[in-house]
C-alpha positions as CSV (number, residue, x, y, z in Angstrom):
1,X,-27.6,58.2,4.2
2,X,-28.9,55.3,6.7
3,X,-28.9,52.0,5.5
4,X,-32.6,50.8,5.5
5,X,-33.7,47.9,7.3
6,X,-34.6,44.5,5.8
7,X,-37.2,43.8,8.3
8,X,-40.2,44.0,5.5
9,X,-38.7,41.1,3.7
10,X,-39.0,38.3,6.5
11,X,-42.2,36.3,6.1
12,X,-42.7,32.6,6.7
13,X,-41.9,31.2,3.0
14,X,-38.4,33.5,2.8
15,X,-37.5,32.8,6.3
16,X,-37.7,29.3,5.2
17,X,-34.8,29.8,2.6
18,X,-33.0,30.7,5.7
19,X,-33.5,27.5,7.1
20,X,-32.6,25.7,4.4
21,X,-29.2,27.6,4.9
22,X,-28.8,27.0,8.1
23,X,-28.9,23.8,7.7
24,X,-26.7,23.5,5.0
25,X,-23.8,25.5,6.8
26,X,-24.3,23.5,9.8
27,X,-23.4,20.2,7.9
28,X,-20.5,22.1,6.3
29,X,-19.2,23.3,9.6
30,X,-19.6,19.8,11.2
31,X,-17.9,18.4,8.1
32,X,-14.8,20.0,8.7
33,X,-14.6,19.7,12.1
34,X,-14.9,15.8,11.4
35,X,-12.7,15.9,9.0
36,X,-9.7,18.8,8.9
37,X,-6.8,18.7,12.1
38,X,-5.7,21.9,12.0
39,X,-2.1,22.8,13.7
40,X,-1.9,26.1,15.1
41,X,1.5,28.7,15.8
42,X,1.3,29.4,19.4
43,X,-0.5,32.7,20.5
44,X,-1.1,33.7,17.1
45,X,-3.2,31.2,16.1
46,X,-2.2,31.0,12.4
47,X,-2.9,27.7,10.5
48,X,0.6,26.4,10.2
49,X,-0.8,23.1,9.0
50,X,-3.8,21.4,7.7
51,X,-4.3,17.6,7.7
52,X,-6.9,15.1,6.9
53,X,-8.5,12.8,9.9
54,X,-9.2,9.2,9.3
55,X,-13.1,10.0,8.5
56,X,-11.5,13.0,6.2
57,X,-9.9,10.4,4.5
58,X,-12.9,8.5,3.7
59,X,-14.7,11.2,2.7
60,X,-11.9,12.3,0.2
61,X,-12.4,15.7,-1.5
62,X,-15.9,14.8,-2.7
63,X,-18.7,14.8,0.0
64,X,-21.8,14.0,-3.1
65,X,-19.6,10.8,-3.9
66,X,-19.2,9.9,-0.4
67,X,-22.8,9.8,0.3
68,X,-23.6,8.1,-2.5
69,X,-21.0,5.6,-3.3
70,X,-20.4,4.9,0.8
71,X,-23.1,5.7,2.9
72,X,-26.5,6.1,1.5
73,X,-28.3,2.4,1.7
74,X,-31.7,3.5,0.3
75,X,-30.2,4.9,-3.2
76,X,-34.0,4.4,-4.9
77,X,-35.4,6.7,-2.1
78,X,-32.3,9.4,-2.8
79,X,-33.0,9.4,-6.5
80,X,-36.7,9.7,-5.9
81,X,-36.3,12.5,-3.5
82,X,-33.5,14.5,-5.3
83,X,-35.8,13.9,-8.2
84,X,-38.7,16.1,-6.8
85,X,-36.3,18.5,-5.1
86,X,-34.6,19.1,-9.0
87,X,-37.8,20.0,-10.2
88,X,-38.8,22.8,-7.7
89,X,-35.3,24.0,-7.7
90,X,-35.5,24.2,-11.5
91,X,-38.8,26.3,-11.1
92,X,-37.3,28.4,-8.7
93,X,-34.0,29.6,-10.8
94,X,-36.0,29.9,-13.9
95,X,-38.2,32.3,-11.8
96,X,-35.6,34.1,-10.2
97,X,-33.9,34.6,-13.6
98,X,-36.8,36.5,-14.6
99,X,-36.5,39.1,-12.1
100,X,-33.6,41.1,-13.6
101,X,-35.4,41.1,-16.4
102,X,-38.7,43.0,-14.9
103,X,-39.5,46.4,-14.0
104,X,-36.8,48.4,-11.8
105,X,-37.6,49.4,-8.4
106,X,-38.0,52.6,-7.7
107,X,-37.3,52.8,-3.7
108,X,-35.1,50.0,-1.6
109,X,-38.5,48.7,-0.3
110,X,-40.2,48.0,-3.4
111,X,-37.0,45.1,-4.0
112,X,-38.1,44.1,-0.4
113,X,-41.7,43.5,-1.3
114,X,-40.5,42.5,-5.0
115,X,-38.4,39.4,-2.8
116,X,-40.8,38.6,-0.4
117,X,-43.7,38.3,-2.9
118,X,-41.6,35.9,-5.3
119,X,-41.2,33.6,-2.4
120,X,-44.7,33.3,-1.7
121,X,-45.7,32.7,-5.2
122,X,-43.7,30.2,-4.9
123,X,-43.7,28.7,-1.1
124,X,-44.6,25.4,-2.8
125,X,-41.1,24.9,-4.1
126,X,-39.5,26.7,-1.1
127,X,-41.0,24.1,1.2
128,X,-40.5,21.1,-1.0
129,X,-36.3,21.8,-0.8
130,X,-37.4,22.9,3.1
131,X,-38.5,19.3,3.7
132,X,-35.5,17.6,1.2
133,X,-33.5,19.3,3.5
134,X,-34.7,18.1,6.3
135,X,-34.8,14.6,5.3
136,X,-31.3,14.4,4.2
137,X,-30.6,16.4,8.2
138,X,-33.0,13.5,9.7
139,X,-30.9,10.6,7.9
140,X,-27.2,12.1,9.3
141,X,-27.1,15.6,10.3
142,X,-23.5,15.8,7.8
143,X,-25.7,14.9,5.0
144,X,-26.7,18.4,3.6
145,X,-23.2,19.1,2.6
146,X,-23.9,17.6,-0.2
147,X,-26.0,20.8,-1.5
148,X,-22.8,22.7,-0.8
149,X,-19.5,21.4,-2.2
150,X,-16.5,22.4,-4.2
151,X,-17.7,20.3,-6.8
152,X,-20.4,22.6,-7.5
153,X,-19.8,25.9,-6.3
154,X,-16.3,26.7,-6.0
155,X,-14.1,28.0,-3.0
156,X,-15.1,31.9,-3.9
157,X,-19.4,30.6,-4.5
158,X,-18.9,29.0,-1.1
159,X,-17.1,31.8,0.8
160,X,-19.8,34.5,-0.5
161,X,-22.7,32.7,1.2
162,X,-20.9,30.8,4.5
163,X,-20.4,33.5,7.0
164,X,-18.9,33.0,10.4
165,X,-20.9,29.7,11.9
166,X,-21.0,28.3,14.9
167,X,-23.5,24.9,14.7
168,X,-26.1,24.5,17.4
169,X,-28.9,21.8,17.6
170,X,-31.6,24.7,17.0
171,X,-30.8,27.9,14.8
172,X,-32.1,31.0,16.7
173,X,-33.9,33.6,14.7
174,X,-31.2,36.1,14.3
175,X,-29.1,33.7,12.4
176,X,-32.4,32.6,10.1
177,X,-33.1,36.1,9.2
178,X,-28.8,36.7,8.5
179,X,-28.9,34.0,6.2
180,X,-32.5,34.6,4.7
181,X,-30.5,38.1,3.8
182,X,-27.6,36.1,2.2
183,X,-29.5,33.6,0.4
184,X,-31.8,36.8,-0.8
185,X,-28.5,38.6,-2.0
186,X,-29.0,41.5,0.3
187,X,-26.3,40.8,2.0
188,X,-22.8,38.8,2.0
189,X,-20.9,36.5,4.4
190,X,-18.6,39.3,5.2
191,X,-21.9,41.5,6.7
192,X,-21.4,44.1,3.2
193,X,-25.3,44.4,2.3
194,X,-25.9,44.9,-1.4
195,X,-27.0,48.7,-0.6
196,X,-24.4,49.9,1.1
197,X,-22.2,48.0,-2.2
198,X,-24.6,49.9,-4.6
199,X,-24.4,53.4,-3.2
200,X,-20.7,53.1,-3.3
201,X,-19.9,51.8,-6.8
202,X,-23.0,54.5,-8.0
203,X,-21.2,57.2,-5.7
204,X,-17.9,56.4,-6.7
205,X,-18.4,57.0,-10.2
206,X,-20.3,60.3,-9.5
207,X,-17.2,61.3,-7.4
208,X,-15.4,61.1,-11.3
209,X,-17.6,63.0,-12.6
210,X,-18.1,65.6,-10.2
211,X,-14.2,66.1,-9.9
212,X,-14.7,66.6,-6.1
213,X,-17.8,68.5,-5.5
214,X,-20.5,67.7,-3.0
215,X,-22.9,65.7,-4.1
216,X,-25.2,63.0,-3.0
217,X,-26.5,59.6,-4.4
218,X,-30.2,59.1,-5.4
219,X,-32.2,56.8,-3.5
220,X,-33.5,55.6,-6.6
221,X,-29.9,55.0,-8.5
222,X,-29.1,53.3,-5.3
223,X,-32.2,51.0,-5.3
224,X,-32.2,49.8,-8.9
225,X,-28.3,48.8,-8.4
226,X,-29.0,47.4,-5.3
227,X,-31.6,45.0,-7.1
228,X,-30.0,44.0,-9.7
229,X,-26.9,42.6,-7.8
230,X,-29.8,40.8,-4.9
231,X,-31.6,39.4,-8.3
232,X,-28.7,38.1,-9.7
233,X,-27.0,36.8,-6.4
234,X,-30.8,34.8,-5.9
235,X,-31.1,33.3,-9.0
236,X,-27.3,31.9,-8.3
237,X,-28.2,30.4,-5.5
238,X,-30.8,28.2,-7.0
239,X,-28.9,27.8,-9.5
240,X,-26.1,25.5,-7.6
241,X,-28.6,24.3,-5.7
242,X,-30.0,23.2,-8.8
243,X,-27.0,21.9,-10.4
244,X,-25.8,20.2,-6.9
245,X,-28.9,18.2,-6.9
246,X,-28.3,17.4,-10.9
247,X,-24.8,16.0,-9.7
248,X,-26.7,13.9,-6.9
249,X,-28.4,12.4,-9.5
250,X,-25.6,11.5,-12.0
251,X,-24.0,9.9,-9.2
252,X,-26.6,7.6,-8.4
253,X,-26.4,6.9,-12.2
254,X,-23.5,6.5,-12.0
255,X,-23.1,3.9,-8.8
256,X,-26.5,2.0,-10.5
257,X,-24.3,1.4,-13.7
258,X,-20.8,0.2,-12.4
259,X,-22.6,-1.9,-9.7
260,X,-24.9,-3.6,-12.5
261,X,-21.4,-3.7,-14.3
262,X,-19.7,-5.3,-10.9
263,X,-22.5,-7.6,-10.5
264,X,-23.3,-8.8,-13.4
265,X,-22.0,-12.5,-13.9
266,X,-22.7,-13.0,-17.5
267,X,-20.9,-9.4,-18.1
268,X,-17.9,-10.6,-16.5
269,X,-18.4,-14.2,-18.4
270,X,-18.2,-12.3,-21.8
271,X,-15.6,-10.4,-21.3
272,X,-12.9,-12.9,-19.7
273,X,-14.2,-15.5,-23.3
274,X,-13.7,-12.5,-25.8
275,X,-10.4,-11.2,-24.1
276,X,-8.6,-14.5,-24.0
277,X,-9.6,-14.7,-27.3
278,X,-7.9,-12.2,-28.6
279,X,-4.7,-12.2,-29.7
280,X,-3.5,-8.8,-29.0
281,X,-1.2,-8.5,-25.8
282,X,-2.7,-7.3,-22.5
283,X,-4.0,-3.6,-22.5
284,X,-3.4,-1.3,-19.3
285,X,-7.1,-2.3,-18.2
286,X,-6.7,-6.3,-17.5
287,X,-4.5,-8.8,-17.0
288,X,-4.2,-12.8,-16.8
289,X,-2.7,-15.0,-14.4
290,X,-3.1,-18.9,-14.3
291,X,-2.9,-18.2,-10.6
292,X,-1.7,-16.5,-7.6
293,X,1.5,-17.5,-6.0
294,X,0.2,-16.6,-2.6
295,X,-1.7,-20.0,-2.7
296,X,1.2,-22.4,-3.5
297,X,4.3,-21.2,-1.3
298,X,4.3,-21.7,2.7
299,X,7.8,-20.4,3.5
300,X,9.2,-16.8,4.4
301,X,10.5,-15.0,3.0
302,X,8.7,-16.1,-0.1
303,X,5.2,-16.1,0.6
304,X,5.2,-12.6,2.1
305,X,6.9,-11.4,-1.3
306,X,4.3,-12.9,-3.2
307,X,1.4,-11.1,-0.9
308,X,3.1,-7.6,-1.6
309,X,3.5,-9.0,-5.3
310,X,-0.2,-9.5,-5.6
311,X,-1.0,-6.4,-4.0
312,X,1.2,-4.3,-6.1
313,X,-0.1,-6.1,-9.0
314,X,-3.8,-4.6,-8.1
315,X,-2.6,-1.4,-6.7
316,X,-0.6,-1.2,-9.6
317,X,-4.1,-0.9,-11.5
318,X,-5.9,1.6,-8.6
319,X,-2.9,3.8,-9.1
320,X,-3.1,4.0,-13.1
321,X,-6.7,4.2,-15.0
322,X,-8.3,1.2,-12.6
323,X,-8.9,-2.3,-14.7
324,X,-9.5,-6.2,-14.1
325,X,-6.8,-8.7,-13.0
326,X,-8.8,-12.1,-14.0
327,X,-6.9,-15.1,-12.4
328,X,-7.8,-18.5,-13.9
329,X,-6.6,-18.0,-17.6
330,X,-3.3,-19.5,-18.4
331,X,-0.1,-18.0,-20.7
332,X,-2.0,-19.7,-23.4
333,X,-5.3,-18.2,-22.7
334,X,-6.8,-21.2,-21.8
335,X,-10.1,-20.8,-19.4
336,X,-8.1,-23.1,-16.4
337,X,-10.0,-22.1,-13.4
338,X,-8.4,-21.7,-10.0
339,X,-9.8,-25.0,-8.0
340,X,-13.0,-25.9,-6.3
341,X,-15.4,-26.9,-3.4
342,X,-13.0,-25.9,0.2
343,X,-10.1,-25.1,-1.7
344,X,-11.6,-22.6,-3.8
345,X,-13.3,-20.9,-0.5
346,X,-10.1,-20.7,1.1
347,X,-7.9,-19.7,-2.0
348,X,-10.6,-16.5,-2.0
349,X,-10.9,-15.7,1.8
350,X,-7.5,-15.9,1.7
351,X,-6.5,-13.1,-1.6
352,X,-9.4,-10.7,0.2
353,X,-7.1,-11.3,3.7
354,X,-3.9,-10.5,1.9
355,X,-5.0,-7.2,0.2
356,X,-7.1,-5.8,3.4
357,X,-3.4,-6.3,5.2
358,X,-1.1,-4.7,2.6
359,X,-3.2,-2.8,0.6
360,X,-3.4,0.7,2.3
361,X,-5.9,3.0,1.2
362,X,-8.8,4.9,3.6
363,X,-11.6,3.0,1.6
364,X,-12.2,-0.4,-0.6
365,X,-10.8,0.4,-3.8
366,X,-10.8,-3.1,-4.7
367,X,-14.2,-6.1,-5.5
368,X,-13.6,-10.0,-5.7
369,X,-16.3,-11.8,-8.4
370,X,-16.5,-16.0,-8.9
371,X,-17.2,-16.4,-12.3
372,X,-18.1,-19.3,-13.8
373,X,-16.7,-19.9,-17.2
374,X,-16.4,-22.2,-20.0
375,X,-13.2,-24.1,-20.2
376,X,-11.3,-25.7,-23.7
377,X,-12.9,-28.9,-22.5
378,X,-16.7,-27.3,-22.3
379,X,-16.5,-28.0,-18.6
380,X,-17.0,-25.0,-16.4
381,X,-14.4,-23.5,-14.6
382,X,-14.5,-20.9,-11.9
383,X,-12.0,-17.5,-12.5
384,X,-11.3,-14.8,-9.8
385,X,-11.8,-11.5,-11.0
386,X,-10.4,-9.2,-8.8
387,X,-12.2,-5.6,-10.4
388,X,-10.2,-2.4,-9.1
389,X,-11.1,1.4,-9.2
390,X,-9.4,4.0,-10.2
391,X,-8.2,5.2,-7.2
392,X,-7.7,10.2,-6.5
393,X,-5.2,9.2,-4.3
394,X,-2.0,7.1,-4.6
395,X,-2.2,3.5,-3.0
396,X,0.4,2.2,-1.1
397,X,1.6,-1.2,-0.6
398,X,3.2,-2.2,2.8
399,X,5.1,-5.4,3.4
400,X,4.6,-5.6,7.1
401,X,8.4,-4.5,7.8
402,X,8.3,-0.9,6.9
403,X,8.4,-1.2,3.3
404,X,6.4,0.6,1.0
405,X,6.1,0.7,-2.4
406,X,4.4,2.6,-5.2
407,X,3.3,0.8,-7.7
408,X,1.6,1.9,-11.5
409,X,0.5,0.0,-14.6
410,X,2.3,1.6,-17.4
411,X,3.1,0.2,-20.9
412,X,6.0,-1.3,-20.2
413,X,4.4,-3.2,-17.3
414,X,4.6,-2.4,-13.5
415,X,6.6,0.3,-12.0
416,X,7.1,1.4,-8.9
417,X,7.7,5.4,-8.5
418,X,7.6,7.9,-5.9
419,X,4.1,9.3,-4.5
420,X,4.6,12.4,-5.9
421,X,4.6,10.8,-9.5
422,X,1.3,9.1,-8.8
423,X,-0.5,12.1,-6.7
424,X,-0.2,14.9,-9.5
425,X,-1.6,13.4,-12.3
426,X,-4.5,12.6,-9.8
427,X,-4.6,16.4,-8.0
428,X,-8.0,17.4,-9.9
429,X,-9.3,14.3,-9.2
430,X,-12.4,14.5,-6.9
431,X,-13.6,10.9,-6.2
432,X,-12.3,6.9,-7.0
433,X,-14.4,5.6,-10.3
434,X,-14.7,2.5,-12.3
435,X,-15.6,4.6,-15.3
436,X,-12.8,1.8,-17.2
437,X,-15.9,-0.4,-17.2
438,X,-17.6,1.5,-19.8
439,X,-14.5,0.4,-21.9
440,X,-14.9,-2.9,-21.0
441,X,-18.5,-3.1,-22.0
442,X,-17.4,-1.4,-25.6
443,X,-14.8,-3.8,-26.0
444,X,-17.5,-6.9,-25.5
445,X,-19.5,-5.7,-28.0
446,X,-17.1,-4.0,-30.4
447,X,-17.0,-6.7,-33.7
């Protein structure tokens, strides 16, 4: 039997879901072009290798946390607009749900009208992620991607809805109506339309039953199967679209907390009074020092050993769960400060210096804070708090000859190990976090 066509489907509002594809795929294309080197075997052309370029690097393996913890500048405007595009993609999956649920069709065009009469009841949502997606393609053309990640939808997810692409600046309308079909679920990434798949499961089991005889498959068998796997395949869709732009959200939640956490002077005041107050020994999250050794020694080889000891000291932290190293409270935990006026300029453009040399990560894993305290004598006194993230890959420490070193906060102190040791507890990892802040804020206000 011929396959029908699915030229009764096409109308303005589903041939926008195709361009919300399109543009989706293009930023995912583009995105790994940007950031995968790929070393291929001679004439063969198979991937013998797969590395990460320096942008890759940034980007890490989590594109929603790279927009929103590196590169979006308006987050208020993001949350806003992902806000609006939630709610229509919410509408649209609850919908879509519904029609497995309904009547059956009884011929392959009724589930073309059936789709193309669910997207005009509901062009209003359509075109509200139509212009979301548009606005994120106006602000950086990579943006998108972040509607389309491993996070959310898995290698397999992905694969079943990103055909063969090649990016342009304009789609043409052969590839909007190809992925209208694949966002529909009429049709996969690999060109295998849900008929043809319905006529040979149904067909396949009638061969069983017919032990070999000639027989032939009902149009109708064919077109209720047919629907059911296109409904279910389109409420999918929606769905991670729905859940990706949930994720969006809880990022930018998520950013607004730790930097109000960061920021937030009188946080940082409580916590270095309550932890040198108590008398249990250091916990894996922070550490004192009366002050860095980087500011009192002038000769080599000892001042560059106290540089990589400083840095390994904060890697140390990036490397294990993240934490705080607060510099100005002494062995005593006495509130000593770390100098003033020029000094204490220099002593701090002089610790960010040191760890942008030896510290060797693609991205800032690392914040300094001034914070003015109050000392034994009531007068204040300014600590360095040097805040560090939890780093999803290892952090190295270089000493400027070749040297590297590995180091993580354990128990027992600092200890330097092979990468290996520090990458595979951190393989599922997607993103850096400073979710040990949270812990910090319970600890404050624990009694």
């Amino acid at each position: 039997m011929a396959e029908p066509s699915n030229e009764a489907v096409f109308s303005p509002q589903t041939l926008m879901l195709g361009e919300i594809h399109w543009h989706i795929l293009r930023a995912s294309r583009l995105m790994r072009e940007k950031t995968v080197i790929e070393t291929r075997h001679g004439e063969s052309g198979i991937i013998v290798h797969q590395g990460r370029t320096e942008f890759g690097k940034e980007v890490g393996r989590d594109e929603i946390d790279w927009w929103v913890f590196r590169r979006e500048h308006d987050l208020q405007e993001l949350r806003k607009k992902t806000a609006q595009a939630l709610e229509a993609a919410q509408k649209l999956k609850t919908a879509s749900e519904r029609l497995n649920r309904g009547e059956k069709p009884e011929a392959y065009g009724n589930l073309l009208e059936i789709l193309r009469r669910f997207a005009e009841d509901h062009a209003t949502e359509i075109d509200t992620l139509r212009q979301y997606v548009l606005w994120l393609a106006g602000r950086d053309v990579l943006a998108p991607k972040i509607l389309f990640t491993y996070r959310v939808w898995g290698s397999t997810r992905m694969g079943d809805r990103e055909p063969r692409f090649d990016p342009g600046d304009r789609p043409n309308k052969d590839e909007i109506e190809r992925l209208t079909e694949i966002v529909l679920g009429l049709t996969s990434s690999i060109g295998l339309t849900a008929y043809t798949k319905a006529e040979y499961e149904i067909g396949e089991d009638m061969y069983e039953m017919a032990e070999g005889a000639y027989f032939e498959v009902p149009p109708v068998k064919i077109a209720r199967r047919a629907s059911g796997m296109a409904f279910d395949e389109y409420a999918e869709y929606f769905e991670f679209i729905r859940d990706s732009l949930r994720n969006i959200l809880l990022d930018i939640g998520k950013f607004t907390e730790q930097s109000d956490f960061v920021n937030d002077d009188a946080f940082w005041r409580a916590f270095i009074v309550k932890a040198s107050q108590t008398p249990k020994a250091e916990p894996l999250l922070w550490d004192f020092k009366e002050t860095l050794t980087i500011w009192h020694v002038d000769k080599e080889p000892e001042r560059t050993s106290a540089k990589v000891t400083f840095c390994e000291d904060v890697a140390s932290f990036a490397n294990a769960r993240g934490g705080v190293l607060i510099i100005g409270v002494s062995d005593k935990r006495e509130i000593v400060g770390i100098g003033h006026g020029h000094e204490l300029e220099n002593r701090l453009k002089f610790a960010a210096d040191v760890l942008a040399k030896h510290l060797e990560y693609p991205h800032e894993i690392w914040r300094l804070r001034q914070i003015v305290a109050q000392g034994k004598d009531s007068a204040d006194k300014v600590c360095l708090v040097v805040v560090i993230g939890q780093a999803c890959q290892p952090v190295v420490v270089n000493d400027g000859a070749g040297r590297y070193t590995y180091p993580v906060r354990r128990e027992a102190g600092l200890t330097r190990v092979a990468r290996d040791e520090i990458l595979n507890p951190k393989i599922h990892m997607k993103s850096d976090n400073y979710d040990f802040l949270r812990e910090l804020y319970q600890f404050i206000h624990q009694k």
